[in-house]
KEPA-288459 format. One line per field, with one value per residue (C-alpha): chain; x, y, z. Coordinates in nm, 3 decimals, padded with zeros to 5 digits. Example, Ala and Ser with C-alpha at 12.3 -4.5 7.8 and 13.67 -1.06 7.14 Angstrom:
BEGIN
chain: [A|A];
xx: [01.230|01.367];
yy: [-00.450|-00.106];
zz: [00.780|00.714];
//
This chain:
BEGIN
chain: [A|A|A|A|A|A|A|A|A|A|A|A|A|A|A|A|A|A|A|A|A|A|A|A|A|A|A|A|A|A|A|A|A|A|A|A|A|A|A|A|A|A|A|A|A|A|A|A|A|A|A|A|A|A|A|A|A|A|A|A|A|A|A|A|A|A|A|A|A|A|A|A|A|A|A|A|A|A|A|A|A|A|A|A|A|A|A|A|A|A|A|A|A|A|A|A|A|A|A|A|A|A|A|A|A|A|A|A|A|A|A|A|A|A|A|A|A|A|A|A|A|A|A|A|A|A|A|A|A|A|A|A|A|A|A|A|A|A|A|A|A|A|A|A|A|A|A|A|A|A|A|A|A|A|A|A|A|A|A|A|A|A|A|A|A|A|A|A|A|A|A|A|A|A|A|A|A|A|A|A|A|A|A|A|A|A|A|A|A|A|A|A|A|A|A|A|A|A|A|A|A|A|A|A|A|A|A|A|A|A|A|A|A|A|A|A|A|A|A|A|A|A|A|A|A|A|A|A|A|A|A|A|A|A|A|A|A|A|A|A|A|A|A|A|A|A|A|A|A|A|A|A|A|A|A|A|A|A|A|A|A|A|A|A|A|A|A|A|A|A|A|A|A|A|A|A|A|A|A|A|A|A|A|A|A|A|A|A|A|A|A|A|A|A|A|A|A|A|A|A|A|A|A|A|A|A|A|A|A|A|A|A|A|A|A|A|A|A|A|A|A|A|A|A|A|A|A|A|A|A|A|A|A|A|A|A|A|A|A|A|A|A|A|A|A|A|A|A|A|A|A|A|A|A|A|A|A|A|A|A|A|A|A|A|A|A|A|A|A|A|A|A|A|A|A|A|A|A|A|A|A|A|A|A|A|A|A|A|A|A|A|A|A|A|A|A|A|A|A|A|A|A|A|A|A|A|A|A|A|A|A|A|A|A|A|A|A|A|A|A|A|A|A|A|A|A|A|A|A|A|A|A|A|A|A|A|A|A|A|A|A|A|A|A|A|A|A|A|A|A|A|A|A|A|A|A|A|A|A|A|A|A|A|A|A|A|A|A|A|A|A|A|A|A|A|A|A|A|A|A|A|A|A|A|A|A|A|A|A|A|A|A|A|A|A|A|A|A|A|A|A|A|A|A|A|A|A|A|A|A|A|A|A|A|A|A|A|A|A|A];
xx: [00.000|00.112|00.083|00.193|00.413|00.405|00.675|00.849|00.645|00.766|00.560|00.717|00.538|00.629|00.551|00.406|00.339|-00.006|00.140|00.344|00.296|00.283|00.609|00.792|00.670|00.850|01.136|01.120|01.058|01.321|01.596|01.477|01.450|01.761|01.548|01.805|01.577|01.679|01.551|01.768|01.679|01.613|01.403|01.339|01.247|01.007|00.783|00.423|00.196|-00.147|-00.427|-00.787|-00.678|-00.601|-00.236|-00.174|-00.004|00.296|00.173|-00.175|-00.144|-00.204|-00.479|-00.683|-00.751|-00.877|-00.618|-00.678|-00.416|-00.264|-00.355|-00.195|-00.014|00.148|00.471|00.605|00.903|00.797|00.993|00.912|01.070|01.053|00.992|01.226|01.091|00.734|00.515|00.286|-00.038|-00.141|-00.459|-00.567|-00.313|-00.186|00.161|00.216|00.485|00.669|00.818|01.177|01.528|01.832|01.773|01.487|01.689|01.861|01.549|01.402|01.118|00.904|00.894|00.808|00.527|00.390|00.430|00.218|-00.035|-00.150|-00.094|-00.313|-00.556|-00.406|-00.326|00.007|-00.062|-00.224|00.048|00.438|00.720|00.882|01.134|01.049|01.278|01.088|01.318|01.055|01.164|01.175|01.063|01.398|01.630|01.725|01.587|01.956|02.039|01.827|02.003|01.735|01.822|01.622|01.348|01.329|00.985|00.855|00.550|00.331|00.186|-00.159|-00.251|-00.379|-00.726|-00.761|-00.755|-01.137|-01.192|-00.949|-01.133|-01.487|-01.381|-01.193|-01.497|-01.710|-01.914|-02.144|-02.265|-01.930|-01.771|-01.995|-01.908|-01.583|-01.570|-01.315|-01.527|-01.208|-01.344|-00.992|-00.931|-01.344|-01.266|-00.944|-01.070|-01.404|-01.148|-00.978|-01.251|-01.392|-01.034|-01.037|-01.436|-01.287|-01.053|-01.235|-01.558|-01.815|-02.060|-02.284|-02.036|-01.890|-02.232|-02.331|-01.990|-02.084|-02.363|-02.191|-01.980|-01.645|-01.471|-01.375|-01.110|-01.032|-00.645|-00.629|-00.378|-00.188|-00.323|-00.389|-00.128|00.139|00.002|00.255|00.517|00.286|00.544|00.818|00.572|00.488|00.396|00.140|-00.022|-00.182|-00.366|-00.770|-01.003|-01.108|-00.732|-00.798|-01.100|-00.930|-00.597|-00.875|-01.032|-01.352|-01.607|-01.977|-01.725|-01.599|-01.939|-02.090|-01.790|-01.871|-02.191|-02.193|-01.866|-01.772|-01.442|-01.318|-01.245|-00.973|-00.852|-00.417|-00.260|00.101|00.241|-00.030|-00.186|-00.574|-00.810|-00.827|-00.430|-00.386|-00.705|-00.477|-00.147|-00.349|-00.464|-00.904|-01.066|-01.380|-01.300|-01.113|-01.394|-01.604|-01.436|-01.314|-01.637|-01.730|-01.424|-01.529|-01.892|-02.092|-02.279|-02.594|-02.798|-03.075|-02.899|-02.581|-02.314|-02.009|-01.707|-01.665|-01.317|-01.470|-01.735|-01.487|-01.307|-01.593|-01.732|-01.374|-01.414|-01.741|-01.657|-01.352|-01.577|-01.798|-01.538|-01.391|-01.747|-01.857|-01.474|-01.563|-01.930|-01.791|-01.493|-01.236|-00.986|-00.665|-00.518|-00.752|-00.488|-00.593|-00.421|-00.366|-00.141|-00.167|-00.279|-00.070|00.187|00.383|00.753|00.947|01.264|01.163|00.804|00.638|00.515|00.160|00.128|00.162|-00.141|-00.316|-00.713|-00.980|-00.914|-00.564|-00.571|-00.816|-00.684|-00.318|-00.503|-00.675|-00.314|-00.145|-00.458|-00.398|-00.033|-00.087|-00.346|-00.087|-00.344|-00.209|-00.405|-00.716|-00.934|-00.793|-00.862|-01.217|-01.245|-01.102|-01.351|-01.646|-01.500|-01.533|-01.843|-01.986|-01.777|-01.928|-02.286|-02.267|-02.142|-02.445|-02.690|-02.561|-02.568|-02.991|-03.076|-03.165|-03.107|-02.900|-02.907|-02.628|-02.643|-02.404|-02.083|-02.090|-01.761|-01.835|-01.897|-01.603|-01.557|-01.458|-01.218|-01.256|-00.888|-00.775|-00.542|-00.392|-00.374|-00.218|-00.263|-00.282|-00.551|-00.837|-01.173|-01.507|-01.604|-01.243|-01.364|-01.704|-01.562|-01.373|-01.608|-01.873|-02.055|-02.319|-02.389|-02.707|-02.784|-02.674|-02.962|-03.036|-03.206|-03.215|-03.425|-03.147|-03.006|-03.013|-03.313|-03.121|-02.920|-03.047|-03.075|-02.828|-02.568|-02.580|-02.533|-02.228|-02.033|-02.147|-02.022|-01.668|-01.638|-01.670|-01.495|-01.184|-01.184|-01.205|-00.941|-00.669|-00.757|-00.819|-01.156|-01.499|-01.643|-01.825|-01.532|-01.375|-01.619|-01.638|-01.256|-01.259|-01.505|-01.322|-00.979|-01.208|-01.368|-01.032|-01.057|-01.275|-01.234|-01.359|-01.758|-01.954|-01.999|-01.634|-01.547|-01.784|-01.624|-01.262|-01.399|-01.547|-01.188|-01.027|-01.251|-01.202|-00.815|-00.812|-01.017|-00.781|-00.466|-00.506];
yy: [00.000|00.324|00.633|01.009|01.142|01.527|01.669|02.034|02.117|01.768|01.496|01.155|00.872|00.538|00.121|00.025|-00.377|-00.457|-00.547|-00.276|-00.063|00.309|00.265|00.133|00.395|00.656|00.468|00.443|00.843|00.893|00.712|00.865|01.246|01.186|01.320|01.342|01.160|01.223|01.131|01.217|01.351|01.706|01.638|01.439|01.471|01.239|01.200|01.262|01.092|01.315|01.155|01.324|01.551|01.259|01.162|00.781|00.546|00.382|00.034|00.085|-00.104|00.168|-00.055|-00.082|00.286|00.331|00.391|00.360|00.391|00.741|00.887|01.165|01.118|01.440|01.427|01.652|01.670|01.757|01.854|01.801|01.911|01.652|01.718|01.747|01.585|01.420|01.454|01.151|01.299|01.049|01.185|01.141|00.888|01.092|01.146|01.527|01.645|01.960|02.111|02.283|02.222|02.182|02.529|02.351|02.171|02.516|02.616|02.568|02.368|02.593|02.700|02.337|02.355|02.684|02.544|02.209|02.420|02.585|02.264|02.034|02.339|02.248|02.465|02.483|02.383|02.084|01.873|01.795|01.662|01.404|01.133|00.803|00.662|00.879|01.146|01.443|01.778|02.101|02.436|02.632|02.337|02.352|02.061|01.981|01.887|01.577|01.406|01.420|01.350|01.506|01.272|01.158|01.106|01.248|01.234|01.426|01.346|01.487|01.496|01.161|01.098|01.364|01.156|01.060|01.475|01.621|01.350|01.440|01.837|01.736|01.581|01.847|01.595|01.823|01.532|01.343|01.672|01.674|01.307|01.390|01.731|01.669|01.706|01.938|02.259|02.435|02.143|02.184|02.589|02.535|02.207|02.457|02.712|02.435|02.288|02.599|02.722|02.342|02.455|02.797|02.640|02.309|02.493|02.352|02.592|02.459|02.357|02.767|02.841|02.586|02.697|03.052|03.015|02.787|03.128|03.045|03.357|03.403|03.675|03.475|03.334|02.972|02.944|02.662|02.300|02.391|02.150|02.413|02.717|02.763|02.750|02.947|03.247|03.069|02.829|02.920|03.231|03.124|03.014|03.348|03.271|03.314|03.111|03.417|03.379|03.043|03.121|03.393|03.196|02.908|03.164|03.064|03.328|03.191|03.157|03.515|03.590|03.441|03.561|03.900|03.918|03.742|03.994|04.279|04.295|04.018|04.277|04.406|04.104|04.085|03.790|03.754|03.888|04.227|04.133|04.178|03.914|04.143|04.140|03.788|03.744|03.982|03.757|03.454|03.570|03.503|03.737|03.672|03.702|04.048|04.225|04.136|04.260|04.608|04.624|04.595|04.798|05.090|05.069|05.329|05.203|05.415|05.490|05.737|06.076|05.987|05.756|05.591|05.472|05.090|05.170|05.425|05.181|04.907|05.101|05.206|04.839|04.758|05.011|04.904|04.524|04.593|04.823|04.529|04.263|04.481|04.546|04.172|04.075|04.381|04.254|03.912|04.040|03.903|04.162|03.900|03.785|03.523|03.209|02.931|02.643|02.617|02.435|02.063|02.045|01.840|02.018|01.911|02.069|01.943|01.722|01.694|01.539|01.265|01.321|01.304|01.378|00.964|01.045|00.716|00.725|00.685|00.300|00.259|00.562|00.347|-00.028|00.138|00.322|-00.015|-00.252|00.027|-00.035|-00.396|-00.392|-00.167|-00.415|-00.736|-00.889|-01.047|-01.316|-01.359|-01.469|-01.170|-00.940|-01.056|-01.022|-00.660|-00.528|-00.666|-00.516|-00.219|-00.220|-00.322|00.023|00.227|00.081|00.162|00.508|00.532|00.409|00.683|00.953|00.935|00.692|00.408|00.075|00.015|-00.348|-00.389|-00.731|-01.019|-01.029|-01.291|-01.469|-01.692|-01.364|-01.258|-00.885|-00.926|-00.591|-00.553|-00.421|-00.296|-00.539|-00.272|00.070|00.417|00.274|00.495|00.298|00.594|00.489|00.544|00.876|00.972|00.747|00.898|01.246|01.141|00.944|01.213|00.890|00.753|00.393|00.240|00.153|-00.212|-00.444|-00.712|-00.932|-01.306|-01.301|-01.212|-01.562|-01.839|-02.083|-02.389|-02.279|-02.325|-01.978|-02.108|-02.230|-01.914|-01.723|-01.947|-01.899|-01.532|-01.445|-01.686|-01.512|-01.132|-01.217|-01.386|-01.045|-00.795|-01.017|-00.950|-00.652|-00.462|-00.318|-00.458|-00.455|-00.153|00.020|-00.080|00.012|00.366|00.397|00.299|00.545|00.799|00.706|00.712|01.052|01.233|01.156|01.486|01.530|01.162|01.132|00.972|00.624|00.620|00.681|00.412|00.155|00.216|00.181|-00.147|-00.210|-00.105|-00.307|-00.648|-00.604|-00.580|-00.902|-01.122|-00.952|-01.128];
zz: [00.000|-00.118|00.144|00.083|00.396|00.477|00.673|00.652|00.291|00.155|00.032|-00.049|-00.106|00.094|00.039|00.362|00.376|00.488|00.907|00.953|01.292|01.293|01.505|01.197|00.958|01.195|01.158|00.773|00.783|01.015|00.761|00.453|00.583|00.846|01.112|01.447|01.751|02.137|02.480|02.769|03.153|03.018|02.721|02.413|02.039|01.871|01.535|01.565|01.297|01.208|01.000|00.950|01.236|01.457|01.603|01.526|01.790|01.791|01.810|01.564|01.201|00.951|00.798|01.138|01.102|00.755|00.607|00.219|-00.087|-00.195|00.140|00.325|00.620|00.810|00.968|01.276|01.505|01.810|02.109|02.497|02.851|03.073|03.390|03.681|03.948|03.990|04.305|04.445|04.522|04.847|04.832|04.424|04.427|04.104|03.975|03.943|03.686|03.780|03.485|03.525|03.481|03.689|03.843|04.039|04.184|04.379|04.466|04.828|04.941|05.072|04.701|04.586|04.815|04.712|04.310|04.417|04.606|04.255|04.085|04.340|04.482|04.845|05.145|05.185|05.547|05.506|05.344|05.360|05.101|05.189|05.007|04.865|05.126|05.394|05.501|05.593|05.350|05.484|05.436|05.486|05.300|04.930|04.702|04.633|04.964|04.915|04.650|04.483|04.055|03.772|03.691|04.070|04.283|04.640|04.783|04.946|05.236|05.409|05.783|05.975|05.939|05.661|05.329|05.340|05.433|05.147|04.902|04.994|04.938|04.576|04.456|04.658|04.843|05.107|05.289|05.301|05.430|05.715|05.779|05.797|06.004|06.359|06.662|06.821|06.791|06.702|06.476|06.314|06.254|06.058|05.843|05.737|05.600|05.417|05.284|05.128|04.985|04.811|04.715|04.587|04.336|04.230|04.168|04.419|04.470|04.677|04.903|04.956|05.021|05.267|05.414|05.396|05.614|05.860|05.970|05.750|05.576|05.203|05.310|05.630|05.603|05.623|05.851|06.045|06.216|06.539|06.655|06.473|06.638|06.831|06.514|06.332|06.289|06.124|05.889|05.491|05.416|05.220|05.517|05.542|05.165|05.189|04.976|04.739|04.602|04.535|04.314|04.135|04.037|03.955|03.730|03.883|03.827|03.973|04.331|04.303|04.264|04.559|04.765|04.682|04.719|05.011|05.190|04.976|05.161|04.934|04.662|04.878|05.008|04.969|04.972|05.140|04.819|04.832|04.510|04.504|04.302|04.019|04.009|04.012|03.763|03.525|03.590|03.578|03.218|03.356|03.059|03.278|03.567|03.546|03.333|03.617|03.962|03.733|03.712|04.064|04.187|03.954|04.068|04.301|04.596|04.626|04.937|05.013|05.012|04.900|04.662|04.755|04.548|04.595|04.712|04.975|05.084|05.132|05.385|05.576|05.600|05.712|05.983|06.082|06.131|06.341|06.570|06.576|06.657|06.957|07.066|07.087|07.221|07.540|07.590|07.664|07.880|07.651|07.736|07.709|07.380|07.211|07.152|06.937|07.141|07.503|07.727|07.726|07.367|07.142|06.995|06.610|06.575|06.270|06.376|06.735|06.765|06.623|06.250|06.200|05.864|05.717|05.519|05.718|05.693|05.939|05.935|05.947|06.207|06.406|06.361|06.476|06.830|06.918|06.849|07.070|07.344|07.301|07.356|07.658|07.821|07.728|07.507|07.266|07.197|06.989|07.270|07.545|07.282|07.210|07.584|07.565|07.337|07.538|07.831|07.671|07.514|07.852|08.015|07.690|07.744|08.173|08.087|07.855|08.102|08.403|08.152|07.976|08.283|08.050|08.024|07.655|07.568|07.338|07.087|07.197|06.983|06.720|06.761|06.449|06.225|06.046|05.917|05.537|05.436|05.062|04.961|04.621|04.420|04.205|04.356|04.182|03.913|03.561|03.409|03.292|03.482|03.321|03.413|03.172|02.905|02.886|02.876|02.573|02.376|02.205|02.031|02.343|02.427|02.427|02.832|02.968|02.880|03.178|02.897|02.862|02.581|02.333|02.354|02.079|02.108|02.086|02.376|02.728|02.893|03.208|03.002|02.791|03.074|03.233|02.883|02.879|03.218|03.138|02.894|03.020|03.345|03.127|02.886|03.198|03.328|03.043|02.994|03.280|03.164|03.151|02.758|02.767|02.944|02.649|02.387|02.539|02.496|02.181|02.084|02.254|02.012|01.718|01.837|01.804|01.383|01.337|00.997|00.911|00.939|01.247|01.056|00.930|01.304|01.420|01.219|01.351|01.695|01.630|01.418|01.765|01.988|01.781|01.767|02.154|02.147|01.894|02.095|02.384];
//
């Protein structure tokens, strides 16, 4: 088969045998037009293949995707930074790339940290960096003083008992945030500012609102853990970030919105650098978002008799709400400094206490307290520990009773029942789930049909079903997806072949799909 081959206003034609890969055609191209090829640490320069406005991959056959005699084929050389080091999310379980070259390296953490803040959306003070080999990084310590090479991975690491929290705020779950909220009350103020700055820059409306109303700040710093307080001086300075600077280096306009029309002090709000949301909208390049607070900053607020600048008014409501705050703090006879922490509450101090930031969940957290209560008690054994926890479910159930003056019958413990933990087999993986397929197939699929109707008459409906299921259960096996996974990624491939019409495309998906079936 004869193709045409496109590349820097050139157009040869090239023999390609009926098996040949797309990875082999590079190669021919490569020889004929002595194209120069290069991966190293710093970057690398490779062919990309273009057909009907779709990029072909290395291991397609040229035939699988349409490909018909005398057509076109462009050619271009393409060059790519890699990046310098790569961050493990613990949280998304993601691997973040941060770009940069062997000046990153000189570089200090704490400006790591502030460059995976805008990447992830996270306070500054709710993770740490650490190693792969678990040596905790630093905020005043240069990246070089790790070892660390270009290409290498660190991870970063949350607080204890915070991985089901950060998730539900990611994915802007309102009722899993709730779940999730620390009954501490020093500990309950500082997770609500977190979770609307991570509402501020993914986008979750309804979650800044329902925080809103709860008391919780747009132009309120986020601050430190409580259990940093007293370090709180010499910690990031982006510590002192509010969620409206989130939203405007998001570019997310319905949250500036709602926090200005909820606090109109937001439009002066600085951040630790003294840039306003309509400066960082500007260096942020959010078209939107800037025509919108210019035009709130040049507005007039209008009363009865009279009309105030925006930039006047602002001022006077600042006034106004610090006479209020030293009002209420006199009426309750706070005249003493307000701390956050007091004496005897636990206390974290980098290099001297023990870390809590392992990014451990609620479980783990909980399975780890109750070993460390059964090595305290000397229970070791299965039956002294069954005997532990009735103990204390018996204490838990007394302490009840004494406290609503009720008798609580709790159910005898079934020592026959055994609690089944369902664990991941595979986990980080960078297999795309379906919610990334369906995003990048525009063709829809019909809806699963539950149907036993559809089977042959001469076969028996059970037996169908036993070779149908075999059969699924053996392809999801292989393959790591279930069919319609598959189907919907296929699509998705054949999606990105715009210039080619919807039929044409259809018929390269089913090519796809049927190739992954004889491949395995």
């Amino acid at each position: 088969m004869r193709v045409f081959i496109a590349f820097d206003g050139l157009c040869e034609p090239f023999d390609i045998l009926p098996g040949q890969t797309v990875q082999e055609v590079k190669q021919m191209i490569k020889d004929a037009f002595h194209i120069q090829i290069s991966d190293d640490r710093q970057g690398r320069r490779f062919l990309e293949l273009q057909y009907a406005g779709g990029v072909l991959r290395d291991d397609w056959v040229l035939a699988d995707v349409g490909i018909t005699v005398c057509s076109t084929i462009k050619c271009f050389l393409k060059e790519e930074d890699k990046p310098a080091l790569y961050v493990y999310n613990a949280v998304t379980n993601e691997r973040v790339p941060v770009m940069g070259g062997v000046y990153l390296m000189s570089t200090t953490v704490s400006r790591l940290k502030t460059i995976m803040s805008l990447k992830c959306g996270f306070p500054v003070s709710v993770f740490c960096l650490r190693t792969l080999e678990g040596k905790d990084m630093y905020n005043c310590n240069i990246l070089s003083d790790y070892k660390l090479d270009l290409g290498s991975t660190i991870r970063m690491d949350v607080w204890d008992g915070w991985k089901e929290f950060l998730n539900a705020c990611v994915l802007g779950h309102k009722q899993k945030v709730q779940c999730y909220l620390s009954k501490e009350d020093a500990v309950l103020r500082y997770q609500q500012r977190v979770a609307l700055y991570l509402a501020a820059y993914f986008g979750h409306l309804e979650l800044a609102e329902w925080l809103q109303k709860r008391g919780v700040r747009a132009d309120e710093a986020i601050g430190v853990h409580p259990y940093r307080e007293w370090c709180s001086e010499t910690d990031h300075p982006d510590t002192a970030k509010c969620a409206i600077h989130a939203a405007a280096e998001a570019g997310q306009l319905l949250l500036l919105k709602a926090f200005i029309s909820h606090n109109i002090l937001c439009l002066q709000c600085q951040n630790p650098m003294g840039q306003t949301p309509l400066r960082i909208c500007i260096q942020q390049r959010h078209k939107d978002c800037v025509l919108y607070l210019v035009m709130k900053m040049w507005s007039l607020v209008s009363f009865p008799k009279i009309s105030l600048p925006m930039s006047v008014y602002i001022k006077v409501k600042r006034w106004l709400f610090t006479a209020q705050k030293a009002k209420s703090a006199a009426k309750n006879l706070r005249w003493l400094p307000v701390f956050k922490t007091r004496v005897g509450d636990p206390l974290v101090v980098d290099g001297f206490t023990e870390p809590k930031m392992r990014s451990r969940g609620l479980s783990r957290l909980y399975q780890d307290s109750w070993n460390k209560i059964m090595r305290t008690c000397n229970y070791p054994g299965t039956q002294n520990g069954q005997t532990l926890a009735s103990t204390v479910l018996k204490l838990h159930a007394s302490s009840k009773r004494e406290n609503t003056g009720q008798a609580n019958i709790l159910p005898p413990l079934n020592k026959t029942a055994k609690p089944t933990v369902k664990r991941s087999k595979v986990e980080g993986t960078s297999t795309p789930g379906i919610l990334e397929y369906n995003r990048m197939a525009q063709v829809p699929l019909p809806p699963i049909a539950n149907n036993c109707n559809s089977f042959p008459r001469h076969l028996a409906v059970p037996q169908a079903a036993f070779l149908l299921n075999s059969s699924l259960e053996s392809f999801s096996k292989h393959t790591g997806k279930t069919p319609r996974e598959n189907a919907i990624y296929c699509l998705g491939l054949a999606s990105q072949f715009k210039e080619k019409p919807w039929l044409q495309q259809l018929d390269m998906a089913r090519m796809l799909a049927k190739k992954t079936v004889y491949s395995l």
